[in-house]
C-alpha positions as CSV (number, residue, x, y, z in Angstrom):
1,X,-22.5,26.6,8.5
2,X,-18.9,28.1,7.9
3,X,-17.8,28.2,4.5
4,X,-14.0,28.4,4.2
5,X,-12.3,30.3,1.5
6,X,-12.6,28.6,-1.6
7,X,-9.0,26.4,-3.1
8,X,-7.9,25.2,-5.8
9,X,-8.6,21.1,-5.2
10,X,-9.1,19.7,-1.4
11,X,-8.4,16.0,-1.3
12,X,-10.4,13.5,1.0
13,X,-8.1,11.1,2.6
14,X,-4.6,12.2,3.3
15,X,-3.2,8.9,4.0
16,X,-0.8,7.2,1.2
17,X,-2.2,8.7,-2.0
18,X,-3.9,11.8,-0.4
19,X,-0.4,12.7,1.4
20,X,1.7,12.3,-1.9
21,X,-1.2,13.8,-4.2
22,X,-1.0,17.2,-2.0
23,X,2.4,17.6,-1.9
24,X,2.5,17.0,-6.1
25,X,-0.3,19.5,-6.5
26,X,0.7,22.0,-4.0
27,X,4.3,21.9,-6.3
28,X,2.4,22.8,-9.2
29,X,1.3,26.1,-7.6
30,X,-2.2,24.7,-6.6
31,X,-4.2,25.6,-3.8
32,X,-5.1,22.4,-1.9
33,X,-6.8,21.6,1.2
34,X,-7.0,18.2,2.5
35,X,-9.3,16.2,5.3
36,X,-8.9,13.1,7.0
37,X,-11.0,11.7,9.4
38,X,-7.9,10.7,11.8
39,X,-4.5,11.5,11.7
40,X,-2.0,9.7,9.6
41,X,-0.4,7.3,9.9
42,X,-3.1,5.1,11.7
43,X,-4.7,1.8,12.3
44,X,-7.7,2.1,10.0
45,X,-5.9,2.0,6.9
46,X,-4.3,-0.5,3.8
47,X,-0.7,1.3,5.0
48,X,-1.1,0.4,8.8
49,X,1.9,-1.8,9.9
50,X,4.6,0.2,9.4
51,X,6.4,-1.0,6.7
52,X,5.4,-2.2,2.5
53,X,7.2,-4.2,0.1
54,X,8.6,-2.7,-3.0
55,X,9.1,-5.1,-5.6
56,X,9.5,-4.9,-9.5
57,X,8.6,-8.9,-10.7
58,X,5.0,-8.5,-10.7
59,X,2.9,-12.1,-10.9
60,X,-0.7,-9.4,-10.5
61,X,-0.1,-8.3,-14.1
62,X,2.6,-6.7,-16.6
63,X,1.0,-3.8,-16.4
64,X,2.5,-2.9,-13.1
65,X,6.3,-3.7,-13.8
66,X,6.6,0.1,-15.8
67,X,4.9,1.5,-12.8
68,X,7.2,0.1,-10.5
69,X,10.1,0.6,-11.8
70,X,8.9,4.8,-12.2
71,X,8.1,4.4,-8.7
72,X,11.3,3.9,-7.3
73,X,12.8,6.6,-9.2
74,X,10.5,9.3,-7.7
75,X,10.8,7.5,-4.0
76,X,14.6,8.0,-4.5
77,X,13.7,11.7,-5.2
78,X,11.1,11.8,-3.0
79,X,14.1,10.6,-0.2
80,X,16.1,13.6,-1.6
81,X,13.3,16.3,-1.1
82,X,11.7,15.0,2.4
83,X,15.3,15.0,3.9
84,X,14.7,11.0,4.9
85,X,15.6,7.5,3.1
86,X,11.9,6.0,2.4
87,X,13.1,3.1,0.2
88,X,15.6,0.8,1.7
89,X,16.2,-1.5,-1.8
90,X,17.3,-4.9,0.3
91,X,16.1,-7.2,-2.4
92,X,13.2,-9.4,-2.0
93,X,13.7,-13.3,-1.6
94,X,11.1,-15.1,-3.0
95,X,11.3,-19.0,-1.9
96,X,8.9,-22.5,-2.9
97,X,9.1,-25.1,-5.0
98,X,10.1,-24.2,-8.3
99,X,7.5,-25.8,-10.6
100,X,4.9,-24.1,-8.1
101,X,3.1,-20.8,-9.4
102,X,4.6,-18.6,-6.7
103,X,8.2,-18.7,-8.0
104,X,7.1,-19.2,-11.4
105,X,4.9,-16.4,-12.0
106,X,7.9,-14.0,-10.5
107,X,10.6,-15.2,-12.6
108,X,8.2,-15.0,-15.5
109,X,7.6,-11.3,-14.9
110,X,11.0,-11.2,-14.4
111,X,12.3,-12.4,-17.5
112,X,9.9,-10.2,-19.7
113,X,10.8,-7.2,-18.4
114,X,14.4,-8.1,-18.3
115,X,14.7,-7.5,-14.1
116,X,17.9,-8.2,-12.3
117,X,17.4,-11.4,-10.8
118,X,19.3,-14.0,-8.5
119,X,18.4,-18.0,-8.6
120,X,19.7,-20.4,-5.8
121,X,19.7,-23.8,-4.8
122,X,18.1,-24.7,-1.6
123,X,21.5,-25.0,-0.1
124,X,22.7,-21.8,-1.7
125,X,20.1,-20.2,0.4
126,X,21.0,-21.5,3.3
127,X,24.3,-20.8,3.1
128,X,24.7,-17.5,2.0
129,X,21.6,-16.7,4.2
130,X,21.7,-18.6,7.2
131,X,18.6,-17.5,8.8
132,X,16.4,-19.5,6.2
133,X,15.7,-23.5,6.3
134,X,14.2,-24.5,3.7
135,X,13.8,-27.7,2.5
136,X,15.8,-29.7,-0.7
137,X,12.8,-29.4,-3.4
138,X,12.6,-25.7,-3.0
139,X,14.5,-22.9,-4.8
140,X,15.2,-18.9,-4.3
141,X,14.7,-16.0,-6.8
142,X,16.1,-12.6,-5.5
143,X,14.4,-9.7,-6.5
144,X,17.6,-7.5,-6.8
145,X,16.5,-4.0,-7.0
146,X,13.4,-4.5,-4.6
147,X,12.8,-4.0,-1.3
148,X,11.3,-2.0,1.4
149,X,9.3,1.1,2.0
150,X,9.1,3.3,5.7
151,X,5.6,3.5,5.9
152,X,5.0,5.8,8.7
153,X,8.2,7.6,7.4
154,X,6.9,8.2,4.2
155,X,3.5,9.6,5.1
156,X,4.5,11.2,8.1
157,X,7.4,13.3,5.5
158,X,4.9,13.8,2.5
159,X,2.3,15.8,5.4
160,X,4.8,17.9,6.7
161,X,6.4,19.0,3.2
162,X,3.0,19.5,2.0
163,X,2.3,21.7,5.3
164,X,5.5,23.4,4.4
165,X,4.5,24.3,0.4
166,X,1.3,25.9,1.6
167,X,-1.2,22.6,1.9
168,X,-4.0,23.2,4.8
169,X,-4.4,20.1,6.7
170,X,-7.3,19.2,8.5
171,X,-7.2,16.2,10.6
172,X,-9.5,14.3,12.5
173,X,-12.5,15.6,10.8
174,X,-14.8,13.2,9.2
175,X,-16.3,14.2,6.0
176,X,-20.2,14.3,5.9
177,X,-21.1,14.7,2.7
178,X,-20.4,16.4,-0.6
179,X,-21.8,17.7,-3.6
180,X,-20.2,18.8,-7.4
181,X,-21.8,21.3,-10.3
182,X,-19.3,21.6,-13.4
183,X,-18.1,24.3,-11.9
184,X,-16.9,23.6,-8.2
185,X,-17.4,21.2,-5.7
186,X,-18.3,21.1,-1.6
187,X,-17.3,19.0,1.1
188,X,-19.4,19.2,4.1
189,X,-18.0,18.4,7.1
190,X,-19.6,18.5,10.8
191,X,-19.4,22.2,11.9
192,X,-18.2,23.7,8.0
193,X,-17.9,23.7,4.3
194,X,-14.9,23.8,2.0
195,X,-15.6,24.8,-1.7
196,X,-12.7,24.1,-4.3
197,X,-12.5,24.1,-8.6
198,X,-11.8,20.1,-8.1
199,X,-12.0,17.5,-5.8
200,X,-9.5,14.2,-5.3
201,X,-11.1,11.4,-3.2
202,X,-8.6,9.1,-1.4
203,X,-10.5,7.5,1.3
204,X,-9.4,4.1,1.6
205,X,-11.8,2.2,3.0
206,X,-14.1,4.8,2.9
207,X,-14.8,5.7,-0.3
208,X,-17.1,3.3,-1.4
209,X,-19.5,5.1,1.3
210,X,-18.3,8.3,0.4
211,X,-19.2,7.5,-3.8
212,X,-22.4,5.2,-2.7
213,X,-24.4,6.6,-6.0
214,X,-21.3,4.6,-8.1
215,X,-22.1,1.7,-6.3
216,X,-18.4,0.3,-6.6
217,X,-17.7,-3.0,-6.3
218,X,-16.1,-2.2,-3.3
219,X,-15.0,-4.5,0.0
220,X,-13.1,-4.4,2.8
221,X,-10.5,-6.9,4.2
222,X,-9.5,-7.2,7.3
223,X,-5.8,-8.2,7.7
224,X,-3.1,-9.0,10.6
225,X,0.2,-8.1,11.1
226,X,2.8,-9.6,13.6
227,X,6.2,-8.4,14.8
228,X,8.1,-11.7,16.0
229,X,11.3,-11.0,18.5
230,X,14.1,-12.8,17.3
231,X,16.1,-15.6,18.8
232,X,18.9,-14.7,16.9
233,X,18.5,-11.1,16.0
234,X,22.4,-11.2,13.8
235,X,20.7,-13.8,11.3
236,X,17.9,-11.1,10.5
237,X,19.6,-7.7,10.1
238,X,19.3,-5.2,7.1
239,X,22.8,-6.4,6.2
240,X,21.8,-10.2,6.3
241,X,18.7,-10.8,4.7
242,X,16.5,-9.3,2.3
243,X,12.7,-8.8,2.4
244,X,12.0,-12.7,2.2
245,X,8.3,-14.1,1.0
246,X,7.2,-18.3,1.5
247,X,4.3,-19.4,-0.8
248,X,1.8,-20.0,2.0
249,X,-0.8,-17.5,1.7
250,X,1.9,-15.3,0.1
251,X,3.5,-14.8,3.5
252,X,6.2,-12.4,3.7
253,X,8.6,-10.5,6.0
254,X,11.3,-7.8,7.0
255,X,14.4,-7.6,8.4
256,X,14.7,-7.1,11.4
257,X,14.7,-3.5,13.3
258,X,15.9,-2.6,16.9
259,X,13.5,-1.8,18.9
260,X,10.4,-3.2,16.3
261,X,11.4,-7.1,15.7
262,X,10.9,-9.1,12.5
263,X,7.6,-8.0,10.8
264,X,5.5,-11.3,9.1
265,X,2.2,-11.1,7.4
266,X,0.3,-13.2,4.9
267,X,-0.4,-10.9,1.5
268,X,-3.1,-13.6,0.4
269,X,-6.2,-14.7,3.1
270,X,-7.9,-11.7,5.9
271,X,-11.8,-11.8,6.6
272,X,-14.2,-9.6,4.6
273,X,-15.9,-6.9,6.8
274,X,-19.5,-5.8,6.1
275,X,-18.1,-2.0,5.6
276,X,-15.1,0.2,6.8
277,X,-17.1,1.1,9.8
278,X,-17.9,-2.0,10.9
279,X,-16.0,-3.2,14.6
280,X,-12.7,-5.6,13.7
281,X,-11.6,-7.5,16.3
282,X,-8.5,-7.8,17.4
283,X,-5.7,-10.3,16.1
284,X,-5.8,-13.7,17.5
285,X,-5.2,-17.1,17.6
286,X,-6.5,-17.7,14.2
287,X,-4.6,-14.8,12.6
288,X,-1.1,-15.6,14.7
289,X,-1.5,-19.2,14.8
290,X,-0.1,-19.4,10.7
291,X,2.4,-16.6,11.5
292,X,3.6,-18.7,14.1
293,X,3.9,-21.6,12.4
294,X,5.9,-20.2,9.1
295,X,8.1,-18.9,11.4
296,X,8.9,-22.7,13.1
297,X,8.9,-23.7,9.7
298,X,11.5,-21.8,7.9
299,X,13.2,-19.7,10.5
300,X,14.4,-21.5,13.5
301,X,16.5,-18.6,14.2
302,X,13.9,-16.0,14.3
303,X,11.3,-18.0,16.6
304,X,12.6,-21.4,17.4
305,X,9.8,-24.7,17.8
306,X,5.8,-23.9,17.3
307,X,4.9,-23.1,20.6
308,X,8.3,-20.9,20.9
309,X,7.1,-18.8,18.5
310,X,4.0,-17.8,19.5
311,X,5.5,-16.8,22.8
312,X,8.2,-14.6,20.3
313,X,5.4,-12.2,19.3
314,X,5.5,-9.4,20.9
315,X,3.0,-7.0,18.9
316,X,0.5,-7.8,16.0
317,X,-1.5,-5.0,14.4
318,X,-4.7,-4.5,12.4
319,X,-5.3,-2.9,8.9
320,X,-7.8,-2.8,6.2
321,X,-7.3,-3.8,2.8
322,X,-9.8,-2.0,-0.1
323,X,-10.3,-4.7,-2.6
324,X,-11.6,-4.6,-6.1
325,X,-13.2,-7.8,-7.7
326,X,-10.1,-8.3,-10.0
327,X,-7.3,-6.5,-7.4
328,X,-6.6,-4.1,-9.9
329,X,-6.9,-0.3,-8.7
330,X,-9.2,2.2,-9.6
331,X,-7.4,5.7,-10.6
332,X,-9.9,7.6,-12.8
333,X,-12.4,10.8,-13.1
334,X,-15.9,10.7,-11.7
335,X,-18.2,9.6,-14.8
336,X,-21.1,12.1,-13.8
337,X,-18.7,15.4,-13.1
338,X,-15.2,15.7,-14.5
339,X,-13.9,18.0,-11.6
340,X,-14.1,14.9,-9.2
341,X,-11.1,12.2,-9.1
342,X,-11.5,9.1,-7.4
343,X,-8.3,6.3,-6.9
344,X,-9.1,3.3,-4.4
345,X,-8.9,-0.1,-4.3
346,X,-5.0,-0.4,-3.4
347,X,-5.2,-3.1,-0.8
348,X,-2.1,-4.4,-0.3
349,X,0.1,-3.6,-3.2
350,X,-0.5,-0.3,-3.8
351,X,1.9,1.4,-0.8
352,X,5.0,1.2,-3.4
353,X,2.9,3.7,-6.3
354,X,2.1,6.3,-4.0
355,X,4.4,8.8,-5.5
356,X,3.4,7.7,-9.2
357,X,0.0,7.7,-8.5
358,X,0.2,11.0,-6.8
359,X,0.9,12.5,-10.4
360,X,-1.3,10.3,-12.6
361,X,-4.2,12.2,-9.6
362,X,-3.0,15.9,-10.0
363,X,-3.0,15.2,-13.9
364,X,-6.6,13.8,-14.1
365,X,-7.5,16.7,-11.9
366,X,-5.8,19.6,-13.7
367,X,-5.9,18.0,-17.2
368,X,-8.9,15.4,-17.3
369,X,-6.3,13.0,-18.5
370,X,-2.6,11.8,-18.1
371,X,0.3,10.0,-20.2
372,X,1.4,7.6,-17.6
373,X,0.3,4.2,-18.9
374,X,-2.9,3.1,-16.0
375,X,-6.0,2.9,-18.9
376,X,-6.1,-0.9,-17.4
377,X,-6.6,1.1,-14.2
378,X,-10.1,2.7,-15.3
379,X,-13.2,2.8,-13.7
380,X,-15.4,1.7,-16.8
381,X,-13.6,-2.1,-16.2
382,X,-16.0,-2.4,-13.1
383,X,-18.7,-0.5,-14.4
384,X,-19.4,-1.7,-17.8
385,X,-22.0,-4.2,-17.2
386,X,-24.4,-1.4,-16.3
387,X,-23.8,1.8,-18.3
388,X,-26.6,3.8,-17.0
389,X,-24.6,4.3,-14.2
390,X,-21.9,6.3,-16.6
């Protein structure tokens, strides 16, 4: 078998922390290499579907708000080095019933963290935005400083400046094993190995395979996203609404983009897969059907009656969602071999870090520690009930 020259750190997984995590080491002067088994942006993974929310109140825990609000700092600079806008900061309008936990929880993280926020009436929302009808008992908070991230953008920009600082890309190229001593580790793949000092795992879906000995509470979610063509296309531009979420099943959506339609997908809900290799089906009734029927409900505009707005769909997608037991991620070193970093478990919310994270994994890797504040983010959380695996 081949055995490449050795590198500083290669990096399994070169999707949304993989990409970002090269192009952070590869600025400190590092060596990297990095392998994916297809070529991002794809289908198979937690960013497929284009685009991700980036929001600052945070009902998953107050942990997150610092790391947000970081975040969009480096996307802005990220923007300014990759030569392409990644964050579009359109606000994000939550909507429900405002006793309900869905509003309540955001203007709660709102108010401790001391976020710019909007409130409306029912009928303040409809008028100043007219593609929304919602009914009397509910309310809207706007997110002000939130908004949207380019997905394909974002990962398609971070490869190609990593290519440019020196990072070796290897794409399509499915990792089949790898090994560690203290001193360097191996990553077999089918026809050669790579050797490097440390070794970032990033796999998605994937890694709980790929880190079997951990036995991580690990699963995988499969989850649908639909692209609705608008009746009224003027109600939904980037100038007229924000990123808008309804409390059903957390069910959110974009503005609407020439060419792509109004995106809609439900954050909460999705169908547990045995692993990340099982076959997923593709979307159908049962995943469109709710879609659909949010869409009659609020936005008459975008997709008309019930059975009009199934008929307005013209493209729904696939992607997989890595879930930990509590939804909280895992960004932390391997417990047997300190030259081994592992960070999964992002599902849904975890687009918007990519560039935070990105350091917090080149620090851990160069380091064995960092100062950003993710201790809640450790491993030993899901591991503690059996220490002989640390």
């Amino acid at each position: 078998m081949t055995i490449r020259k050795h590198y500083d750190v290669a990096i399994i997984g070169l999707g949304t922390m993989g990409s970002f995590a090269a192009v952070e080491l590869a600025r400190r002067g590092l060596s990297v290499i990095g392998l994916d088994q297809f070529t991002p942006p794809h289908g198979r993974g937690s960013h497929s579907g284009s685009s991700r929310i980036y929001r600052l109140a945070y009902p998953e825990g107050s942990g997150y708000v610092p790391l947000t609000q970081h975040a969009g700092t480096l996307w802005d600079q990220a923007a300014e080095q990759m030569g392409s806008k990644l964050l579009h900061r359109t606000g994000v309008l939550y909507m429900g019933p405002p006793e309900d936990s869905f509003l309540r929880e955001v203007a709660d993280s709102a108010s401790t963290h001391h976020l710019e926020t909007e409130s409306f009436t029912a009928v303040e929302v409809r008028r100043r935005y007219p593609a929304f009808e919602i009914p009397e008992n509910y309310a809207g908070l706007l997110d002000a400083q939130a908004g949207w991230l380019d997905v394909d953008a974002s990962i398609t920009s971070s490869l190609a400046y990593a290519q440019s600082l020196g990072v070796e890309c290897l794409f399509d190229q499915p990792v089949k094993g790898w090994d560690a001593s203290e001193q360097e580790v191996h990553v077999h793949l089918e026809k050669e190995s790579i050797t490097a000092g440390r070794l970032i795992m990033t796999a998605g879906a994937w890694t709980g395979a790929l880190l079997r000995d951990l036995k991580l509470p690990l699963t995988v979610k499969r989850k649908v996203v639909a692209w609705f063509d608008p009746l009224a296309p003027e109600l939904f531009t980037p100038d007229s609404v924000p990123v808008f979420a309804f409390p059903e099943n957390f069910t959110y959506g974009f503005p609407y983009l020439p060419g792509a339609g109004v995106r809609l997908a439900e954050h909460l809900g999705g169908d547990y897969l045995p692993d990340a290799d099982s076959p997923v089906s593709p979307p159908g009734p049962a995943d469109l059907d709710p879609l659909a029927a949010i869409a009659a409900k609020y936005m008459p505009g975008l997709a008309g009656t019930y059975n009009q707005a199934r008929a307005r769909i013209t493209r729904s997608a696939i992607c997989l969602y890595t879930m930990t037991p509590d939804e909280d991620f895992i960004v932390d070193l391997h417990p047997q071999f300190k030259n081994v970093v592992l960070a999964a478990g992002f599902s849904g919310h975890g687009f918007k870090f990519a560039p935070l994270i990105a350091i917090a994994l080149a620090d851990l890797a160069l380091q064995g520690k960092t100062e950003l504040p993710i201790g809640f983010l450790s491993l030993k959380r899901l591991l503690k009930d059996d220490s002989s695996r640390l």
